[in-house]
C-alpha positions as CSV (number, residue, x, y, z in Angstrom):
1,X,17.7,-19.7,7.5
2,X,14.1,-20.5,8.2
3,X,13.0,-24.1,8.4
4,X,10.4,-24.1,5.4
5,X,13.5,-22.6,3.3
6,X,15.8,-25.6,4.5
7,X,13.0,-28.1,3.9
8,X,13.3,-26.7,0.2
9,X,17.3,-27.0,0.1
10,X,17.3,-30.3,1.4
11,X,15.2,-31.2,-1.2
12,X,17.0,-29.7,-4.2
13,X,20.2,-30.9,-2.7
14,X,18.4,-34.6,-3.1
15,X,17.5,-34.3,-6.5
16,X,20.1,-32.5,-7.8
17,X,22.3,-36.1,-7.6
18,X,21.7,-39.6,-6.6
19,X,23.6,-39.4,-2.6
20,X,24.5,-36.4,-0.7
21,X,26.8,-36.5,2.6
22,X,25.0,-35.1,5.6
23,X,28.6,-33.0,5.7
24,X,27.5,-31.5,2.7
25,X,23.9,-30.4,4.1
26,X,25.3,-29.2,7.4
27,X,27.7,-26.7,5.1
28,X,25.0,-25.4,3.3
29,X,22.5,-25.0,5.7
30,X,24.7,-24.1,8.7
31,X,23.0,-26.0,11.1
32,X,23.2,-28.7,13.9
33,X,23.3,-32.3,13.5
34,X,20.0,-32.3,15.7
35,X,18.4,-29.5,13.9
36,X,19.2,-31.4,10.5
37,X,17.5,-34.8,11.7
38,X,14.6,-33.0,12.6
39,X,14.2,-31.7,9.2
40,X,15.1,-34.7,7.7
41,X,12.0,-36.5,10.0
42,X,9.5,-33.3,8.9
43,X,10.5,-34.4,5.5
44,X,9.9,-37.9,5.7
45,X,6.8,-37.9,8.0
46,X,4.8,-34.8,6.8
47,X,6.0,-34.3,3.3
48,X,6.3,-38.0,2.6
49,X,9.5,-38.1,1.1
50,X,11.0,-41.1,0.7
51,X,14.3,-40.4,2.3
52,X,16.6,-42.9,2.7
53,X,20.5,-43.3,4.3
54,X,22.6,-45.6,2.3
55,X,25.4,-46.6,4.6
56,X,27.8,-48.2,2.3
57,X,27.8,-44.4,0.7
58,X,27.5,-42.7,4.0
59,X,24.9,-40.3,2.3
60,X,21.6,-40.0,1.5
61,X,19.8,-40.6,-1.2
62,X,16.1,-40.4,-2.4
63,X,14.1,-44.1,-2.4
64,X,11.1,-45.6,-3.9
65,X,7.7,-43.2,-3.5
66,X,6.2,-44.3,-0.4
67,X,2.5,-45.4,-0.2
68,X,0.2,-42.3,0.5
69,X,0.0,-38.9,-1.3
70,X,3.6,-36.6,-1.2
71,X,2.7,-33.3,-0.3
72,X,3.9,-30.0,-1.7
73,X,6.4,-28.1,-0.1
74,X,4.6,-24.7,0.8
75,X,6.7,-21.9,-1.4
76,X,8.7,-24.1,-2.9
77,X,10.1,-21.7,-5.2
78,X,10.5,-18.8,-3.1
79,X,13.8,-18.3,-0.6
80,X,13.2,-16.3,2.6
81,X,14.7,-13.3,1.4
82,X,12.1,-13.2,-1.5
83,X,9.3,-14.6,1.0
84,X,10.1,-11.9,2.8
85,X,10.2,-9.1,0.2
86,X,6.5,-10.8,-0.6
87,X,5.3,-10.0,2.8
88,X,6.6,-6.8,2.9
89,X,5.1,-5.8,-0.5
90,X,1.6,-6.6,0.9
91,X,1.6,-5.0,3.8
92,X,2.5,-2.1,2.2
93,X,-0.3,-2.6,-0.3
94,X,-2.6,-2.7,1.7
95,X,-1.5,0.2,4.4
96,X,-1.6,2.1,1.4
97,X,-5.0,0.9,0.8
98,X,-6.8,3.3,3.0
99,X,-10.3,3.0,0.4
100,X,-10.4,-0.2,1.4
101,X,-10.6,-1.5,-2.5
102,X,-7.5,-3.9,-2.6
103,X,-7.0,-4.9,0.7
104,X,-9.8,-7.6,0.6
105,X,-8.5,-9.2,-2.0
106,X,-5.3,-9.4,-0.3
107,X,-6.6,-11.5,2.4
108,X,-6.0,-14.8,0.5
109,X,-2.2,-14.4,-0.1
110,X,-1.5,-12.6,3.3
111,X,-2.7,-16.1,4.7
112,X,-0.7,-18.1,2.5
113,X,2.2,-16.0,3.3
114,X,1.4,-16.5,7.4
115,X,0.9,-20.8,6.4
116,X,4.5,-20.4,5.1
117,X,6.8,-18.2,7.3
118,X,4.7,-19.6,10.6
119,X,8.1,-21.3,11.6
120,X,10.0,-18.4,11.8
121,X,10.8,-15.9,14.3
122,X,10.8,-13.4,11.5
123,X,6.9,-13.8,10.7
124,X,5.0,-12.4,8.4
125,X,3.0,-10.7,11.4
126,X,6.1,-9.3,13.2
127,X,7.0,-7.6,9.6
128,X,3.1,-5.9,9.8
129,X,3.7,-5.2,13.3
130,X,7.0,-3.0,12.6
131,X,5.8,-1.3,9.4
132,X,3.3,1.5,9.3
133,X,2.4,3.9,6.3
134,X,0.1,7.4,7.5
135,X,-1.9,8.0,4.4
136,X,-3.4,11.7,4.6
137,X,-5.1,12.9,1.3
138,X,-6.5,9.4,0.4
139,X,-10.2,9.9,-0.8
140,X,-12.7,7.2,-0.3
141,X,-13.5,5.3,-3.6
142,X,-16.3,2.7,-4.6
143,X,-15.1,-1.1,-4.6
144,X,-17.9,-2.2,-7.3
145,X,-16.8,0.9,-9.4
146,X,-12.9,0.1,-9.2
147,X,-13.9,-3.8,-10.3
148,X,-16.2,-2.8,-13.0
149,X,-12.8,-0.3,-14.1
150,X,-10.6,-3.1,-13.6
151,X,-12.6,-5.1,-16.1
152,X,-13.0,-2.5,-18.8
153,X,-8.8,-2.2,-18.2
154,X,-8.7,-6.2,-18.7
155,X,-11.3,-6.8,-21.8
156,X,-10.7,-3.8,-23.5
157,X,-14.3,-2.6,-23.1
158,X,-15.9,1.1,-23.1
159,X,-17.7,1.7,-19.7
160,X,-20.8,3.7,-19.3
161,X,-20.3,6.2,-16.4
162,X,-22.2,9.0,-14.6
163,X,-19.5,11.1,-13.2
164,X,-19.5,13.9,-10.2
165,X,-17.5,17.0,-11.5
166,X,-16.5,18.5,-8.1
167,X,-15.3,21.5,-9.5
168,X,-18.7,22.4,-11.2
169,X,-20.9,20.6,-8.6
170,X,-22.2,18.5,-11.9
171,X,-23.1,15.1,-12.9
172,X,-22.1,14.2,-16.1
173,X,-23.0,10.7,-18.1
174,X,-20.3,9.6,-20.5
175,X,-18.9,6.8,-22.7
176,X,-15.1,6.4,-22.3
177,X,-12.4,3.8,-23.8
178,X,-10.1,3.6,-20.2
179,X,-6.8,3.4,-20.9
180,X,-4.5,3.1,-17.3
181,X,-5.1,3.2,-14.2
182,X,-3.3,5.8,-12.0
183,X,-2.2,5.5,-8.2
184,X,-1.3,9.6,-7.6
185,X,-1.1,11.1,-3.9
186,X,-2.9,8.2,-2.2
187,X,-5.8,8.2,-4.4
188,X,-6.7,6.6,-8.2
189,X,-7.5,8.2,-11.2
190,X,-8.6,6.7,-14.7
191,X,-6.9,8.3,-17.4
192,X,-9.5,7.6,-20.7
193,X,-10.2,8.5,-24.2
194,X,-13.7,10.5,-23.2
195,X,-16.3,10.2,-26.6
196,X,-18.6,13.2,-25.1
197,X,-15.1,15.5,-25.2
198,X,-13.7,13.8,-28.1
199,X,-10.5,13.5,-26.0
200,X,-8.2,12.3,-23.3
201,X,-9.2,12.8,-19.8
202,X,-8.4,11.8,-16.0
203,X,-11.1,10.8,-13.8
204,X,-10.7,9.9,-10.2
205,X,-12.4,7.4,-9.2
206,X,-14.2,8.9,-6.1
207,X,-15.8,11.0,-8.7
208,X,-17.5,7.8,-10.9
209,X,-20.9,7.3,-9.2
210,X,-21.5,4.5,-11.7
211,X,-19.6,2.5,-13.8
212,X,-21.6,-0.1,-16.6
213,X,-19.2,-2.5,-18.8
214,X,-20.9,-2.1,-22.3
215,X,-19.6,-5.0,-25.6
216,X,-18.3,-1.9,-27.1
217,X,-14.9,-2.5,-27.8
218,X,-12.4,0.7,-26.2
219,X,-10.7,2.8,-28.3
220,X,-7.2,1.9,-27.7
221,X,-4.6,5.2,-27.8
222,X,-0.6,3.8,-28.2
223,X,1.8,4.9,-25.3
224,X,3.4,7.3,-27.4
225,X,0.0,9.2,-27.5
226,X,-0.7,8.7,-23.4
227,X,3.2,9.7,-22.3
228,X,2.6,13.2,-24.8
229,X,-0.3,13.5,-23.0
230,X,-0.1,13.2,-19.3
231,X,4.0,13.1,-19.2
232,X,4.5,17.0,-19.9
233,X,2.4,18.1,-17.7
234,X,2.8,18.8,-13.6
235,X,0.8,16.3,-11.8
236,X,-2.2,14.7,-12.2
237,X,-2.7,17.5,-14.9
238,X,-2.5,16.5,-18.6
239,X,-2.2,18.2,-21.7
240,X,0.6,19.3,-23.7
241,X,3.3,21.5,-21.6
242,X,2.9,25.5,-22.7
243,X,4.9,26.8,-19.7
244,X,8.3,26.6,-17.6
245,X,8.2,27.5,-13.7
246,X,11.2,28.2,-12.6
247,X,11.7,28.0,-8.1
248,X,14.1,29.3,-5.7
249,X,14.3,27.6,-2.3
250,X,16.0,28.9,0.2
251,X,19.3,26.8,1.3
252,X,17.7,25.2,4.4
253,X,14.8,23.9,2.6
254,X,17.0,23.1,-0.7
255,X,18.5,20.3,1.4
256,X,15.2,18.1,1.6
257,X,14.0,19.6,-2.1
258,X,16.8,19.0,-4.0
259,X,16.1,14.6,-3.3
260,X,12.3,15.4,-4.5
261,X,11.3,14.8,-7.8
262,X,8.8,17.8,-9.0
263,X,8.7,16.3,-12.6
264,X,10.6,13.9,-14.5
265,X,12.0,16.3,-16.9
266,X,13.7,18.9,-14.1
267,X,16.4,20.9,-14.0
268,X,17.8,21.7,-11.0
269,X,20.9,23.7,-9.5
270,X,22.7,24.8,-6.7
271,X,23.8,28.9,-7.1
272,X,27.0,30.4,-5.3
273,X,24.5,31.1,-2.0
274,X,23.1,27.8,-1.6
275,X,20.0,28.8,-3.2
276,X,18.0,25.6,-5.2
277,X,16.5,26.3,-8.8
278,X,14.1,23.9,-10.0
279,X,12.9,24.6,-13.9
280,X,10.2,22.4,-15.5
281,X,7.5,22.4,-17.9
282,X,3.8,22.9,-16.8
283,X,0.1,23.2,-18.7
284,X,-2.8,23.8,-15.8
285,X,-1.0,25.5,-12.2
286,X,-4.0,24.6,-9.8
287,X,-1.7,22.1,-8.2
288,X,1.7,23.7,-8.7
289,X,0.3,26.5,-6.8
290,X,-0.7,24.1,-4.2
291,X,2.8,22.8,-3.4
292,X,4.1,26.0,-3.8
293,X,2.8,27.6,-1.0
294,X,2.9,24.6,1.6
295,X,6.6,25.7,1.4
296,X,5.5,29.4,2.6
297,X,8.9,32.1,2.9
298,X,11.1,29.0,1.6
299,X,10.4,29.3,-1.6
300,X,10.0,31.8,-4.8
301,X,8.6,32.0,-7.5
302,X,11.2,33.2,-10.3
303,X,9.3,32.2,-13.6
304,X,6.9,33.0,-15.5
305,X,5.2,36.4,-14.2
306,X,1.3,35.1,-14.3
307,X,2.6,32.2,-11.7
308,X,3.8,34.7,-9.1
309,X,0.9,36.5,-9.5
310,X,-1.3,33.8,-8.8
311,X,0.4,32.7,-5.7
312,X,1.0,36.4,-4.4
313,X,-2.9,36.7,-5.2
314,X,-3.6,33.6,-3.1
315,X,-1.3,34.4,0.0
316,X,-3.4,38.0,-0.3
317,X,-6.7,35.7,0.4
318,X,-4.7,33.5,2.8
319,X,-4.2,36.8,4.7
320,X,-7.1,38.8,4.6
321,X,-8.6,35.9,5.9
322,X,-6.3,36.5,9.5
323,X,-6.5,40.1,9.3
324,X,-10.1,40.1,9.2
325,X,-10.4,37.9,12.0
326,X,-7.4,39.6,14.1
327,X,-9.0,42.9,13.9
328,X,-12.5,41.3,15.5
């Protein structure tokens, strides 16, 4: 147990009832007699807490407020397994941060969390120093955009924004009631009720180039409405599901698939040769296709027909490509 989380026992223990046997702290803390004075003197001397040892009890007991201000116990009302769970939580926040837009206002707590576990040999900064999270498809995204996103969230305000449509090479200007805020494959994405389309959309945020809070007040769509939405579909794709994939993967790769979750609505089975099916609903394919062939020969796809075609019309591309340059 780590001092500052002793400090706090001790201190419960005292208030808890009017005298307390030091028997009775060394049992619940599991420490030394010496070990126990010296918390008893941080107590006293920088806490200012007017400990006192009644003799005729043999216990101790909390006295009269001694002169001077009493200082807070730093996380008083967290134990070091929670401390702990704290410090792991943002370090992973921000690792996963690889934008940049969260970790800076991170800084604040991490320090708190360093003032508090600095007695310890199981710091804060040995935790950071023994976890590490790669991001690899994280897209760079604009901290003033992300805040002025964040407060359209919070007030319940329609933003103004001129977006970058990557897929047309166009800049659009819209008026949109944001709804949630999406963290999907290392990056964010804005799902929002778009008053140009008349509809739902998802924009990441690397695609706002500017976002301007407006006193409009946001269109507000109920849960039910959002999960119909963006639920059905396959990944960062909404609409409403109009197709079922159905994959094969071959038995060595079924062993790592079989613990992934490809949508929340799966269906998955094992046949006689080892041989994993995976069946869900879909709308748009550009990113089923994606995942699909990263898996190469390990995979096939059984359902529907215009699926296989696409990918076996991709892996064509994907080959010419090496043919072309093999026969150079």
């Amino acid at each position: 147990m780590a001092q500052t989380e002793r400090l706090i026992t001790i201190q419960r223990m005292l208030t808890a009832r009017k005298y307390t046997s030091k028997q009775e702290f060394l049992n619940k803390l599991e420490i030394s007699v010496a070990t126990f004075k010296r918390d008893i003197e941080k107590l006293r001397d920088t806490y200012n807490l007017p400990i006192l040892y009644d003799r005729t009890e043999e216990a101790y007991t909390v006295g009269a407020p001694l002169a001077g201000p009493q200082q807070n116990l730093p996380g008083l009302w967290f134990s070091q397994a929670e401390l702990t769970a704290l410090v792991l939580m943002q370090h992973l926040l921000s690792e996963l941060d690889q934008s940049g837009i969260i970790s800076p206002r991170l800084a604040p707590f991490s320090v708190f969390l360093d003032k508090v576990l600095n007695d310890d040999k199981s710091s804060s900064q040995q935790l950071r120093q023994r976890i590490k999270v790669i991001g690899m498809s994280s897209r760079k995204s604009s901290i003033i955009n992300f805040e002025e996103v964040g407060l359209g969230l919070l007030k319940r305000k329609r933003l103004e924004i001129e977006y970058y449509v990557k897929a047309r090479d166009e800049l659009t200007t819209r008026m949109i009631s944001p709804q949630q805020m999406i963290y999907y494959r290392e990056n964010w994405y804005l799902d929002a009720f778009c008053h140009l389309r008349k509809d739902l959309r998802s924009f990441s945020l690397d695609g706002i180039v500017s976002a301007k809070l407006t006193d409009l007040t946001a269109q507000d769509l109920s849960t039910k409405e959002l999960n119909e939405h963006y639920t059905e579909s396959y990944g960062i794709f909404s609409g409403k599901a109009s197709q079922r994939a159905k994959l094969r993967f071959a038995p060595e790769r079924a062993r790592y698939i079989q613990k992934e979750l490809w949508h929340p609505d799966q269906v998955s089975s094992i046949d006689t040769d080892g041989f994993l099916i995976i069946e869900f609903d879909f709308n748009q394919d550009p990113e089923l296709i994606m995942d699909i062939l990263k898996h190469g020969s390990q995979v096939e796809v059984l359902e529907p027909k215009t699926l296989k075609q696409k990918v076996i019309a991709e892996m064509k591309k994907s080959l010419q490509l090496y043919a072309t340059e093999l026969s150079n």
